[in-house]
TORFI-67189 format. One record per residue (C-alpha): residue number from 1; x negated, y negated, z negated; residue in one letter. Coordinates in pm, 1 decimal, padded with zeros to 6 digits. Each point is the difference from the previous one (the first is absolute). Layout:
residues N
SITE;NUM;X;Y;Z;A .
...
end
This chain:
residues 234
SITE;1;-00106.0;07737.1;05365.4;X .
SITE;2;-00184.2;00280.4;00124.3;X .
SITE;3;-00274.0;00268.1;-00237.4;X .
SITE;4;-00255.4;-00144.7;00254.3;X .
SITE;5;00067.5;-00335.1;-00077.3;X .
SITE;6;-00010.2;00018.8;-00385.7;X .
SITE;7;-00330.9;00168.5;00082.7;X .
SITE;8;-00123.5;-00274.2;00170.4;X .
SITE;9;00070.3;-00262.1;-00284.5;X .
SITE;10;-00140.2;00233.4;-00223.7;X .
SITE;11;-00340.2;-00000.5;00202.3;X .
SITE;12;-00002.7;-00330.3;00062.4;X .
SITE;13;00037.5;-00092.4;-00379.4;X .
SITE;14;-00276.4;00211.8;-00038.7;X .
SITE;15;-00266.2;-00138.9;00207.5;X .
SITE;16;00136.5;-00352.2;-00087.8;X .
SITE;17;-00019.3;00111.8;-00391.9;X .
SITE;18;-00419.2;-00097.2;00019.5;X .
SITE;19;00077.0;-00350.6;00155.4;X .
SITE;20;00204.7;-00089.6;-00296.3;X .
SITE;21;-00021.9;00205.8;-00277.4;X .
SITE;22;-00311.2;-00091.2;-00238.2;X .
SITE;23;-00281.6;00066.5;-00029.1;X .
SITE;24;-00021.5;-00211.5;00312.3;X .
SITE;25;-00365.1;00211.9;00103.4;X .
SITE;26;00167.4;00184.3;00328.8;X .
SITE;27;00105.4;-00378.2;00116.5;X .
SITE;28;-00409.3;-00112.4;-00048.9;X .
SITE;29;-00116.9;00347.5;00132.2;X .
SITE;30;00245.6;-00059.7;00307.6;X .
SITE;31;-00111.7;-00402.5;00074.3;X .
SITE;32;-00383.7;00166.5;-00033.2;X .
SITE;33;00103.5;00239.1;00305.5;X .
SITE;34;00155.4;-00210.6;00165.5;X .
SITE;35;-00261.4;-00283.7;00011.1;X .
SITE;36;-00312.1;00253.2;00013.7;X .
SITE;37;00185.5;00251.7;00262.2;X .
SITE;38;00231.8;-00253.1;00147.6;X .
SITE;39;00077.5;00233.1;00331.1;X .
SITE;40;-00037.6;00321.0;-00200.3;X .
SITE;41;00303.3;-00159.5;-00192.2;X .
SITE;42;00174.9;-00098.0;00285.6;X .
SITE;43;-00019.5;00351.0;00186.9;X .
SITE;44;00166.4;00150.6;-00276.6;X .
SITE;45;00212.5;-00275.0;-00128.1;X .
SITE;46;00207.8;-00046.2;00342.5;X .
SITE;47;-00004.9;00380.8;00076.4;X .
SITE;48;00189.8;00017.0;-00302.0;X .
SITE;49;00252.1;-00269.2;-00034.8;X .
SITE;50;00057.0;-00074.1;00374.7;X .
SITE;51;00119.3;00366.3;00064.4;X .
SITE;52;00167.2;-00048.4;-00292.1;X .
SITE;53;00196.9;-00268.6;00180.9;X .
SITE;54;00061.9;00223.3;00243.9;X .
SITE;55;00126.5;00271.0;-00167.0;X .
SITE;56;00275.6;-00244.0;-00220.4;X .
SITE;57;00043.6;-00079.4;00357.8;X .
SITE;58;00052.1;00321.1;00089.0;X .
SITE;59;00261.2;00063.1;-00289.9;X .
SITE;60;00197.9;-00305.6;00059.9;X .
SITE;61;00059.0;00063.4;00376.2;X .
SITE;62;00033.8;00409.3;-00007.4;X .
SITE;63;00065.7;00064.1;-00371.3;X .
SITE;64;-00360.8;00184.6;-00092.7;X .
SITE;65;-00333.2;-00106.2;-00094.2;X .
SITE;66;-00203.9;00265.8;00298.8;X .
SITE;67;00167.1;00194.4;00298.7;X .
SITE;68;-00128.1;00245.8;00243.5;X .
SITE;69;-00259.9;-00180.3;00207.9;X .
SITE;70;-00047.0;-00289.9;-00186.0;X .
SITE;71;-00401.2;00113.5;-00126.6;X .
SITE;72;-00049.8;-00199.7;-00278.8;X .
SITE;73;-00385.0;00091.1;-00021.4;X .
SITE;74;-00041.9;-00141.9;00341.2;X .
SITE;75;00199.2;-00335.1;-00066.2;X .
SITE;76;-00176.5;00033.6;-00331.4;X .
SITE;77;-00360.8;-00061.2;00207.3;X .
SITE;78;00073.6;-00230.8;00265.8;X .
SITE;79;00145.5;-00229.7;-00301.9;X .
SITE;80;-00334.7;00026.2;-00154.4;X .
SITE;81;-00195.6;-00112.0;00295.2;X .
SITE;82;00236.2;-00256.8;00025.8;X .
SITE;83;-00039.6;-00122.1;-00302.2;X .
SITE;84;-00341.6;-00044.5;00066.4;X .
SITE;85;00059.3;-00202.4;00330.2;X .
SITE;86;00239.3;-00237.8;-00246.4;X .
SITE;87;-00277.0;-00037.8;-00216.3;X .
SITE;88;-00263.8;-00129.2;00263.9;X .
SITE;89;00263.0;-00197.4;00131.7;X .
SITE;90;00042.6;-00164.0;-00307.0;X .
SITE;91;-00344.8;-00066.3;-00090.1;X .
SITE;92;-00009.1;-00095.5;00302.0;X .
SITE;93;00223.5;-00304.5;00017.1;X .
SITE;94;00018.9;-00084.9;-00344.3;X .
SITE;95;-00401.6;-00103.8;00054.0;X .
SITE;96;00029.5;-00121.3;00345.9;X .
SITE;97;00360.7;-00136.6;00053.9;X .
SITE;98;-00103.5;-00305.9;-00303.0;X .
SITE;99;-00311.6;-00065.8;00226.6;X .
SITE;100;00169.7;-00031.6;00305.5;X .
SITE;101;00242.8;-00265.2;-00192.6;X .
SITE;102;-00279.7;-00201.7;-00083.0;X .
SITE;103;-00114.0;00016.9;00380.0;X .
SITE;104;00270.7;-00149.2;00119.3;X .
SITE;105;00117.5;-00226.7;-00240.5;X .
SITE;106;-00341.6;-00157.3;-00031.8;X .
SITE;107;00016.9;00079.5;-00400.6;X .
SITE;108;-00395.3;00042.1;-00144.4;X .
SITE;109;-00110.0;00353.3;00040.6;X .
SITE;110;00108.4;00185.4;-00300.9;X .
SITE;111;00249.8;-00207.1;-00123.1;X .
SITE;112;00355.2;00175.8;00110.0;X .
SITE;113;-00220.7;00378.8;-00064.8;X .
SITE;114;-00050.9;-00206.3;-00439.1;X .
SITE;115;00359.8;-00075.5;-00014.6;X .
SITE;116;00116.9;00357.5;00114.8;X .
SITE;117;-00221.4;00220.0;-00202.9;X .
SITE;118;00036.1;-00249.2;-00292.9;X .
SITE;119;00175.7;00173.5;-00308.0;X .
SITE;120;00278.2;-00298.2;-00002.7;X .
SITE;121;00321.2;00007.0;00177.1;X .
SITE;122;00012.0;-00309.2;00207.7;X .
SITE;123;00220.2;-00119.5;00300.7;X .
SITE;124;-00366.9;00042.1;00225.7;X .
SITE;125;-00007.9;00334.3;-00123.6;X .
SITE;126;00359.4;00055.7;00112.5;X .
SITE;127;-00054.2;-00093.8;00324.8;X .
SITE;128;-00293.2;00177.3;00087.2;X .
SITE;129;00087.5;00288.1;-00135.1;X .
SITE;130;00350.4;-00017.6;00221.7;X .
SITE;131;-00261.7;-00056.8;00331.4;X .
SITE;132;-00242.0;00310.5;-00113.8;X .
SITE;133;00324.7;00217.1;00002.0;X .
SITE;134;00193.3;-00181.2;00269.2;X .
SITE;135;-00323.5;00093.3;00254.5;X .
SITE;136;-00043.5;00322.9;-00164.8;X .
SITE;137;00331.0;00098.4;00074.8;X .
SITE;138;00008.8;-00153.1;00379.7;X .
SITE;139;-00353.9;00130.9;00082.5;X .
SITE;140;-00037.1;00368.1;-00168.6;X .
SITE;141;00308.1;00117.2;-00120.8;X .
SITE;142;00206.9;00041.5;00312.4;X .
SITE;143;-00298.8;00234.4;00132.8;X .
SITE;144;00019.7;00174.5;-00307.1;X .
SITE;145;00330.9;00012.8;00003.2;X .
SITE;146;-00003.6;00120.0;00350.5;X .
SITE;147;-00234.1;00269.0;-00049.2;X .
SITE;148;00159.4;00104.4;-00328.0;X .
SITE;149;00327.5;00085.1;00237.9;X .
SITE;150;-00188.1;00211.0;00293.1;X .
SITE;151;-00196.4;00186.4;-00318.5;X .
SITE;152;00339.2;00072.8;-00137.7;X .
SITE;153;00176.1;00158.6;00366.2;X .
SITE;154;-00320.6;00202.8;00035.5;X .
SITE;155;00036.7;00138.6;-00337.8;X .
SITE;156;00369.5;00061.5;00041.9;X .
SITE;157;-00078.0;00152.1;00334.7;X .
SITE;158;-00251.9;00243.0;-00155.3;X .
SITE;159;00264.3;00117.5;-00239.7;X .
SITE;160;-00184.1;-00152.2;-00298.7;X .
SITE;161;-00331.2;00224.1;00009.5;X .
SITE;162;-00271.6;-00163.6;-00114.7;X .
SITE;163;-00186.6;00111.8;00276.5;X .
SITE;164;00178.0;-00204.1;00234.7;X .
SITE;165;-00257.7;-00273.1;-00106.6;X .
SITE;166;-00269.3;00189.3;00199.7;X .
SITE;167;00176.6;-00042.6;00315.1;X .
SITE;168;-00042.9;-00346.0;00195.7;X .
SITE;169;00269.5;-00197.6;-00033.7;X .
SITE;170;00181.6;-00098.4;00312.9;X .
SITE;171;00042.5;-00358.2;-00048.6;X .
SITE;172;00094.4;-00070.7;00360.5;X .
SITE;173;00293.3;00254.3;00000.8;X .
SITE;174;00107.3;-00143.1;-00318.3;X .
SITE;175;-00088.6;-00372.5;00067.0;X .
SITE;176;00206.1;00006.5;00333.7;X .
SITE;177;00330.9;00276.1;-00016.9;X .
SITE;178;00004.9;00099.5;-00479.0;X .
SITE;179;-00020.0;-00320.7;-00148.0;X .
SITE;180;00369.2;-00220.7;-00035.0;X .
SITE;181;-00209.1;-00355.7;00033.5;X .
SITE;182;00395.3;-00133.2;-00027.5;X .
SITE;183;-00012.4;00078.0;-00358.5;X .
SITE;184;-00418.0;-00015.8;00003.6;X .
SITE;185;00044.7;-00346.4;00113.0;X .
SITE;186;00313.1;-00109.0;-00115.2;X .
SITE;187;-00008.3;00128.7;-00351.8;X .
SITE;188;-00346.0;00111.3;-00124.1;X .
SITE;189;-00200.1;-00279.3;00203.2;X .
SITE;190;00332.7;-00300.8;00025.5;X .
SITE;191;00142.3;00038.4;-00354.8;X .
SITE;192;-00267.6;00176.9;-00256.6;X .
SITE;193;-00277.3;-00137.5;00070.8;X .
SITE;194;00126.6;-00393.8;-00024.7;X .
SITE;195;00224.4;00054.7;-00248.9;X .
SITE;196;-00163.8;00266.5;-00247.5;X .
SITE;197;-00365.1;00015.5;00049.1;X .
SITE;198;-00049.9;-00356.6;00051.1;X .
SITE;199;00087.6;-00060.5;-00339.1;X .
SITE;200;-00085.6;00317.7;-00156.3;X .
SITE;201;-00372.2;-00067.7;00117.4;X .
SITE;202;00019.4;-00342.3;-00139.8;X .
SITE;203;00083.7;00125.3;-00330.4;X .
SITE;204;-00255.5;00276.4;00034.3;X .
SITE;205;-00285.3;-00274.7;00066.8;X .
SITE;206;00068.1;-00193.3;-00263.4;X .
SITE;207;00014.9;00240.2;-00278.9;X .
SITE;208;-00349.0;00033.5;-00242.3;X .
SITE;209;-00196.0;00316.1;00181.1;X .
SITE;210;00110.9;00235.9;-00259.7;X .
SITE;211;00388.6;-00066.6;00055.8;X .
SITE;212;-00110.3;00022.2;00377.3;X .
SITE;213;-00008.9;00362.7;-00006.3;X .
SITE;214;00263.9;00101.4;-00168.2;X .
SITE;215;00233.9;-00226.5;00207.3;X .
SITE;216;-00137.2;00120.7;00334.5;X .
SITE;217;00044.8;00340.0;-00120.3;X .
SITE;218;00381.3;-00062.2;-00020.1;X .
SITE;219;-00032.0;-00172.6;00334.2;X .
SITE;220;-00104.8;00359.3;00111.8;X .
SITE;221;00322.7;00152.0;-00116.3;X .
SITE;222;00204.0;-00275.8;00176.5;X .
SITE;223;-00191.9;00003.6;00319.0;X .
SITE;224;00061.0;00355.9;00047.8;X .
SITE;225;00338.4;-00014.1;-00107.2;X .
SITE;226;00036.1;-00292.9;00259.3;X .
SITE;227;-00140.0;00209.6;00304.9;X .
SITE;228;00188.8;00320.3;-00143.0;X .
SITE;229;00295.3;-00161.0;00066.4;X .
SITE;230;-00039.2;-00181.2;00287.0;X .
SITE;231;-00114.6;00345.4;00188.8;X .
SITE;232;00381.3;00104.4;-00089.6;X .
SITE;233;00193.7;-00346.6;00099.3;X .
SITE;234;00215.1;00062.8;00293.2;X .
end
């Protein structure tokens, strides 16, 4: 074990410490945020842990948390507007996904929409919580995913500056001759997406609102540790 990586426990104890420790007021404070600032929250919240991800990433595949190029301020910001896209997204279906349910299984209007916001844990829950993430994750998250993995060349290109996020990104160069869509397909689209998010998401929707957060924040670390690593599979 590394310096870098007993510094990284250490400041990861620390900002867990609040969560945990009481007085239990940083936990309220942060649910207050988070429901009265919800995208604020987010911004920050995945710039944080999902380049986090990436940097563990980073360290498992090349032994070091940041190398020359990577620009962590720049992965740092295009995280954080992604995190706001994965918020809409889930607002988004969570609200309409129940509704369409109802459409076409000629249930009265409301009724699946009750049983999934309800506070108890039933099998009806379950299952509608398993189709909000299971169109979430077909629909959005392989263009987010996509995009995630041009943003990433053009930063690498750019040496890491944060300036490269002023230039236009050349998605049709990258679409067509940077991206691997043998490993984009086969592995981040094929394999994570049924077998981790699927039921990741399902656990995410069916947790209280409070619990939400904090589980979706450790779903930042993992996605970017996901894509991290799937940028270096051969």
């Amino acid at each position: 074990m590394k310096k870098s990586d007993l510094i990284l426990i250490v400041c990861v104890c620390v900002v867990l410490a609040p969560f945990f420790i009481p007085p239990t007021g940083f936990f309220d404070w942060f649910n207050r945020a988070t429901e009265g600032h919800p995208f604020v929250m987010a911004f920050f919240k995945f710039a944080i842990l999902a380049t986090l991800g990436e940097m563990i990433a980073l360290r498992i595949r090349k032994g070091s948390y940041v190398e020359k190029g990577f620009g962590v301020l720049p992965r740092m910001l295009v995280w954080g507007v992604l995190g706001i896209c994965i918020t809409m997204a889930m607002i988004i279906f969570k609200t309409g996904v129940p509704v369409f349910l109802e459409r076409i299984s000629g249930c009265n209007p409301g009724a699946l929409s009750a049983v999934f916001f309800s506070s108890s844990l039933t099998w009806g829950k379950v299952g509608v919580a398993f189709a909000v993430s299971v169109l979430m994750n077909t629909i959005f998250a392989p263009v987010m995913m996509t995009f995630h993995k041009c943003t990433d060349i053009h930063i690498s290109d750019n040496g890491g500056r944060l300036a490269c996020l002023l230039k236009p990104l050349p998605m049709k160069e990258i679409m067509s001759k940077r991206i691997d869509w043998s490993v984009q397909w086969g592995f981040v689209f094929k394999k994570t997406i049924p077998l981790f998010w699927f039921p990741a998401h399902t656990i995410t929707f069916i947790l209280p609102p409070n619990l939400q957060v904090l589980f979706a924040a450790l779903l930042g670390v993992a996605l970017g540790l996901i894509l991290a690593l799937a940028a270096g599979k051969k």
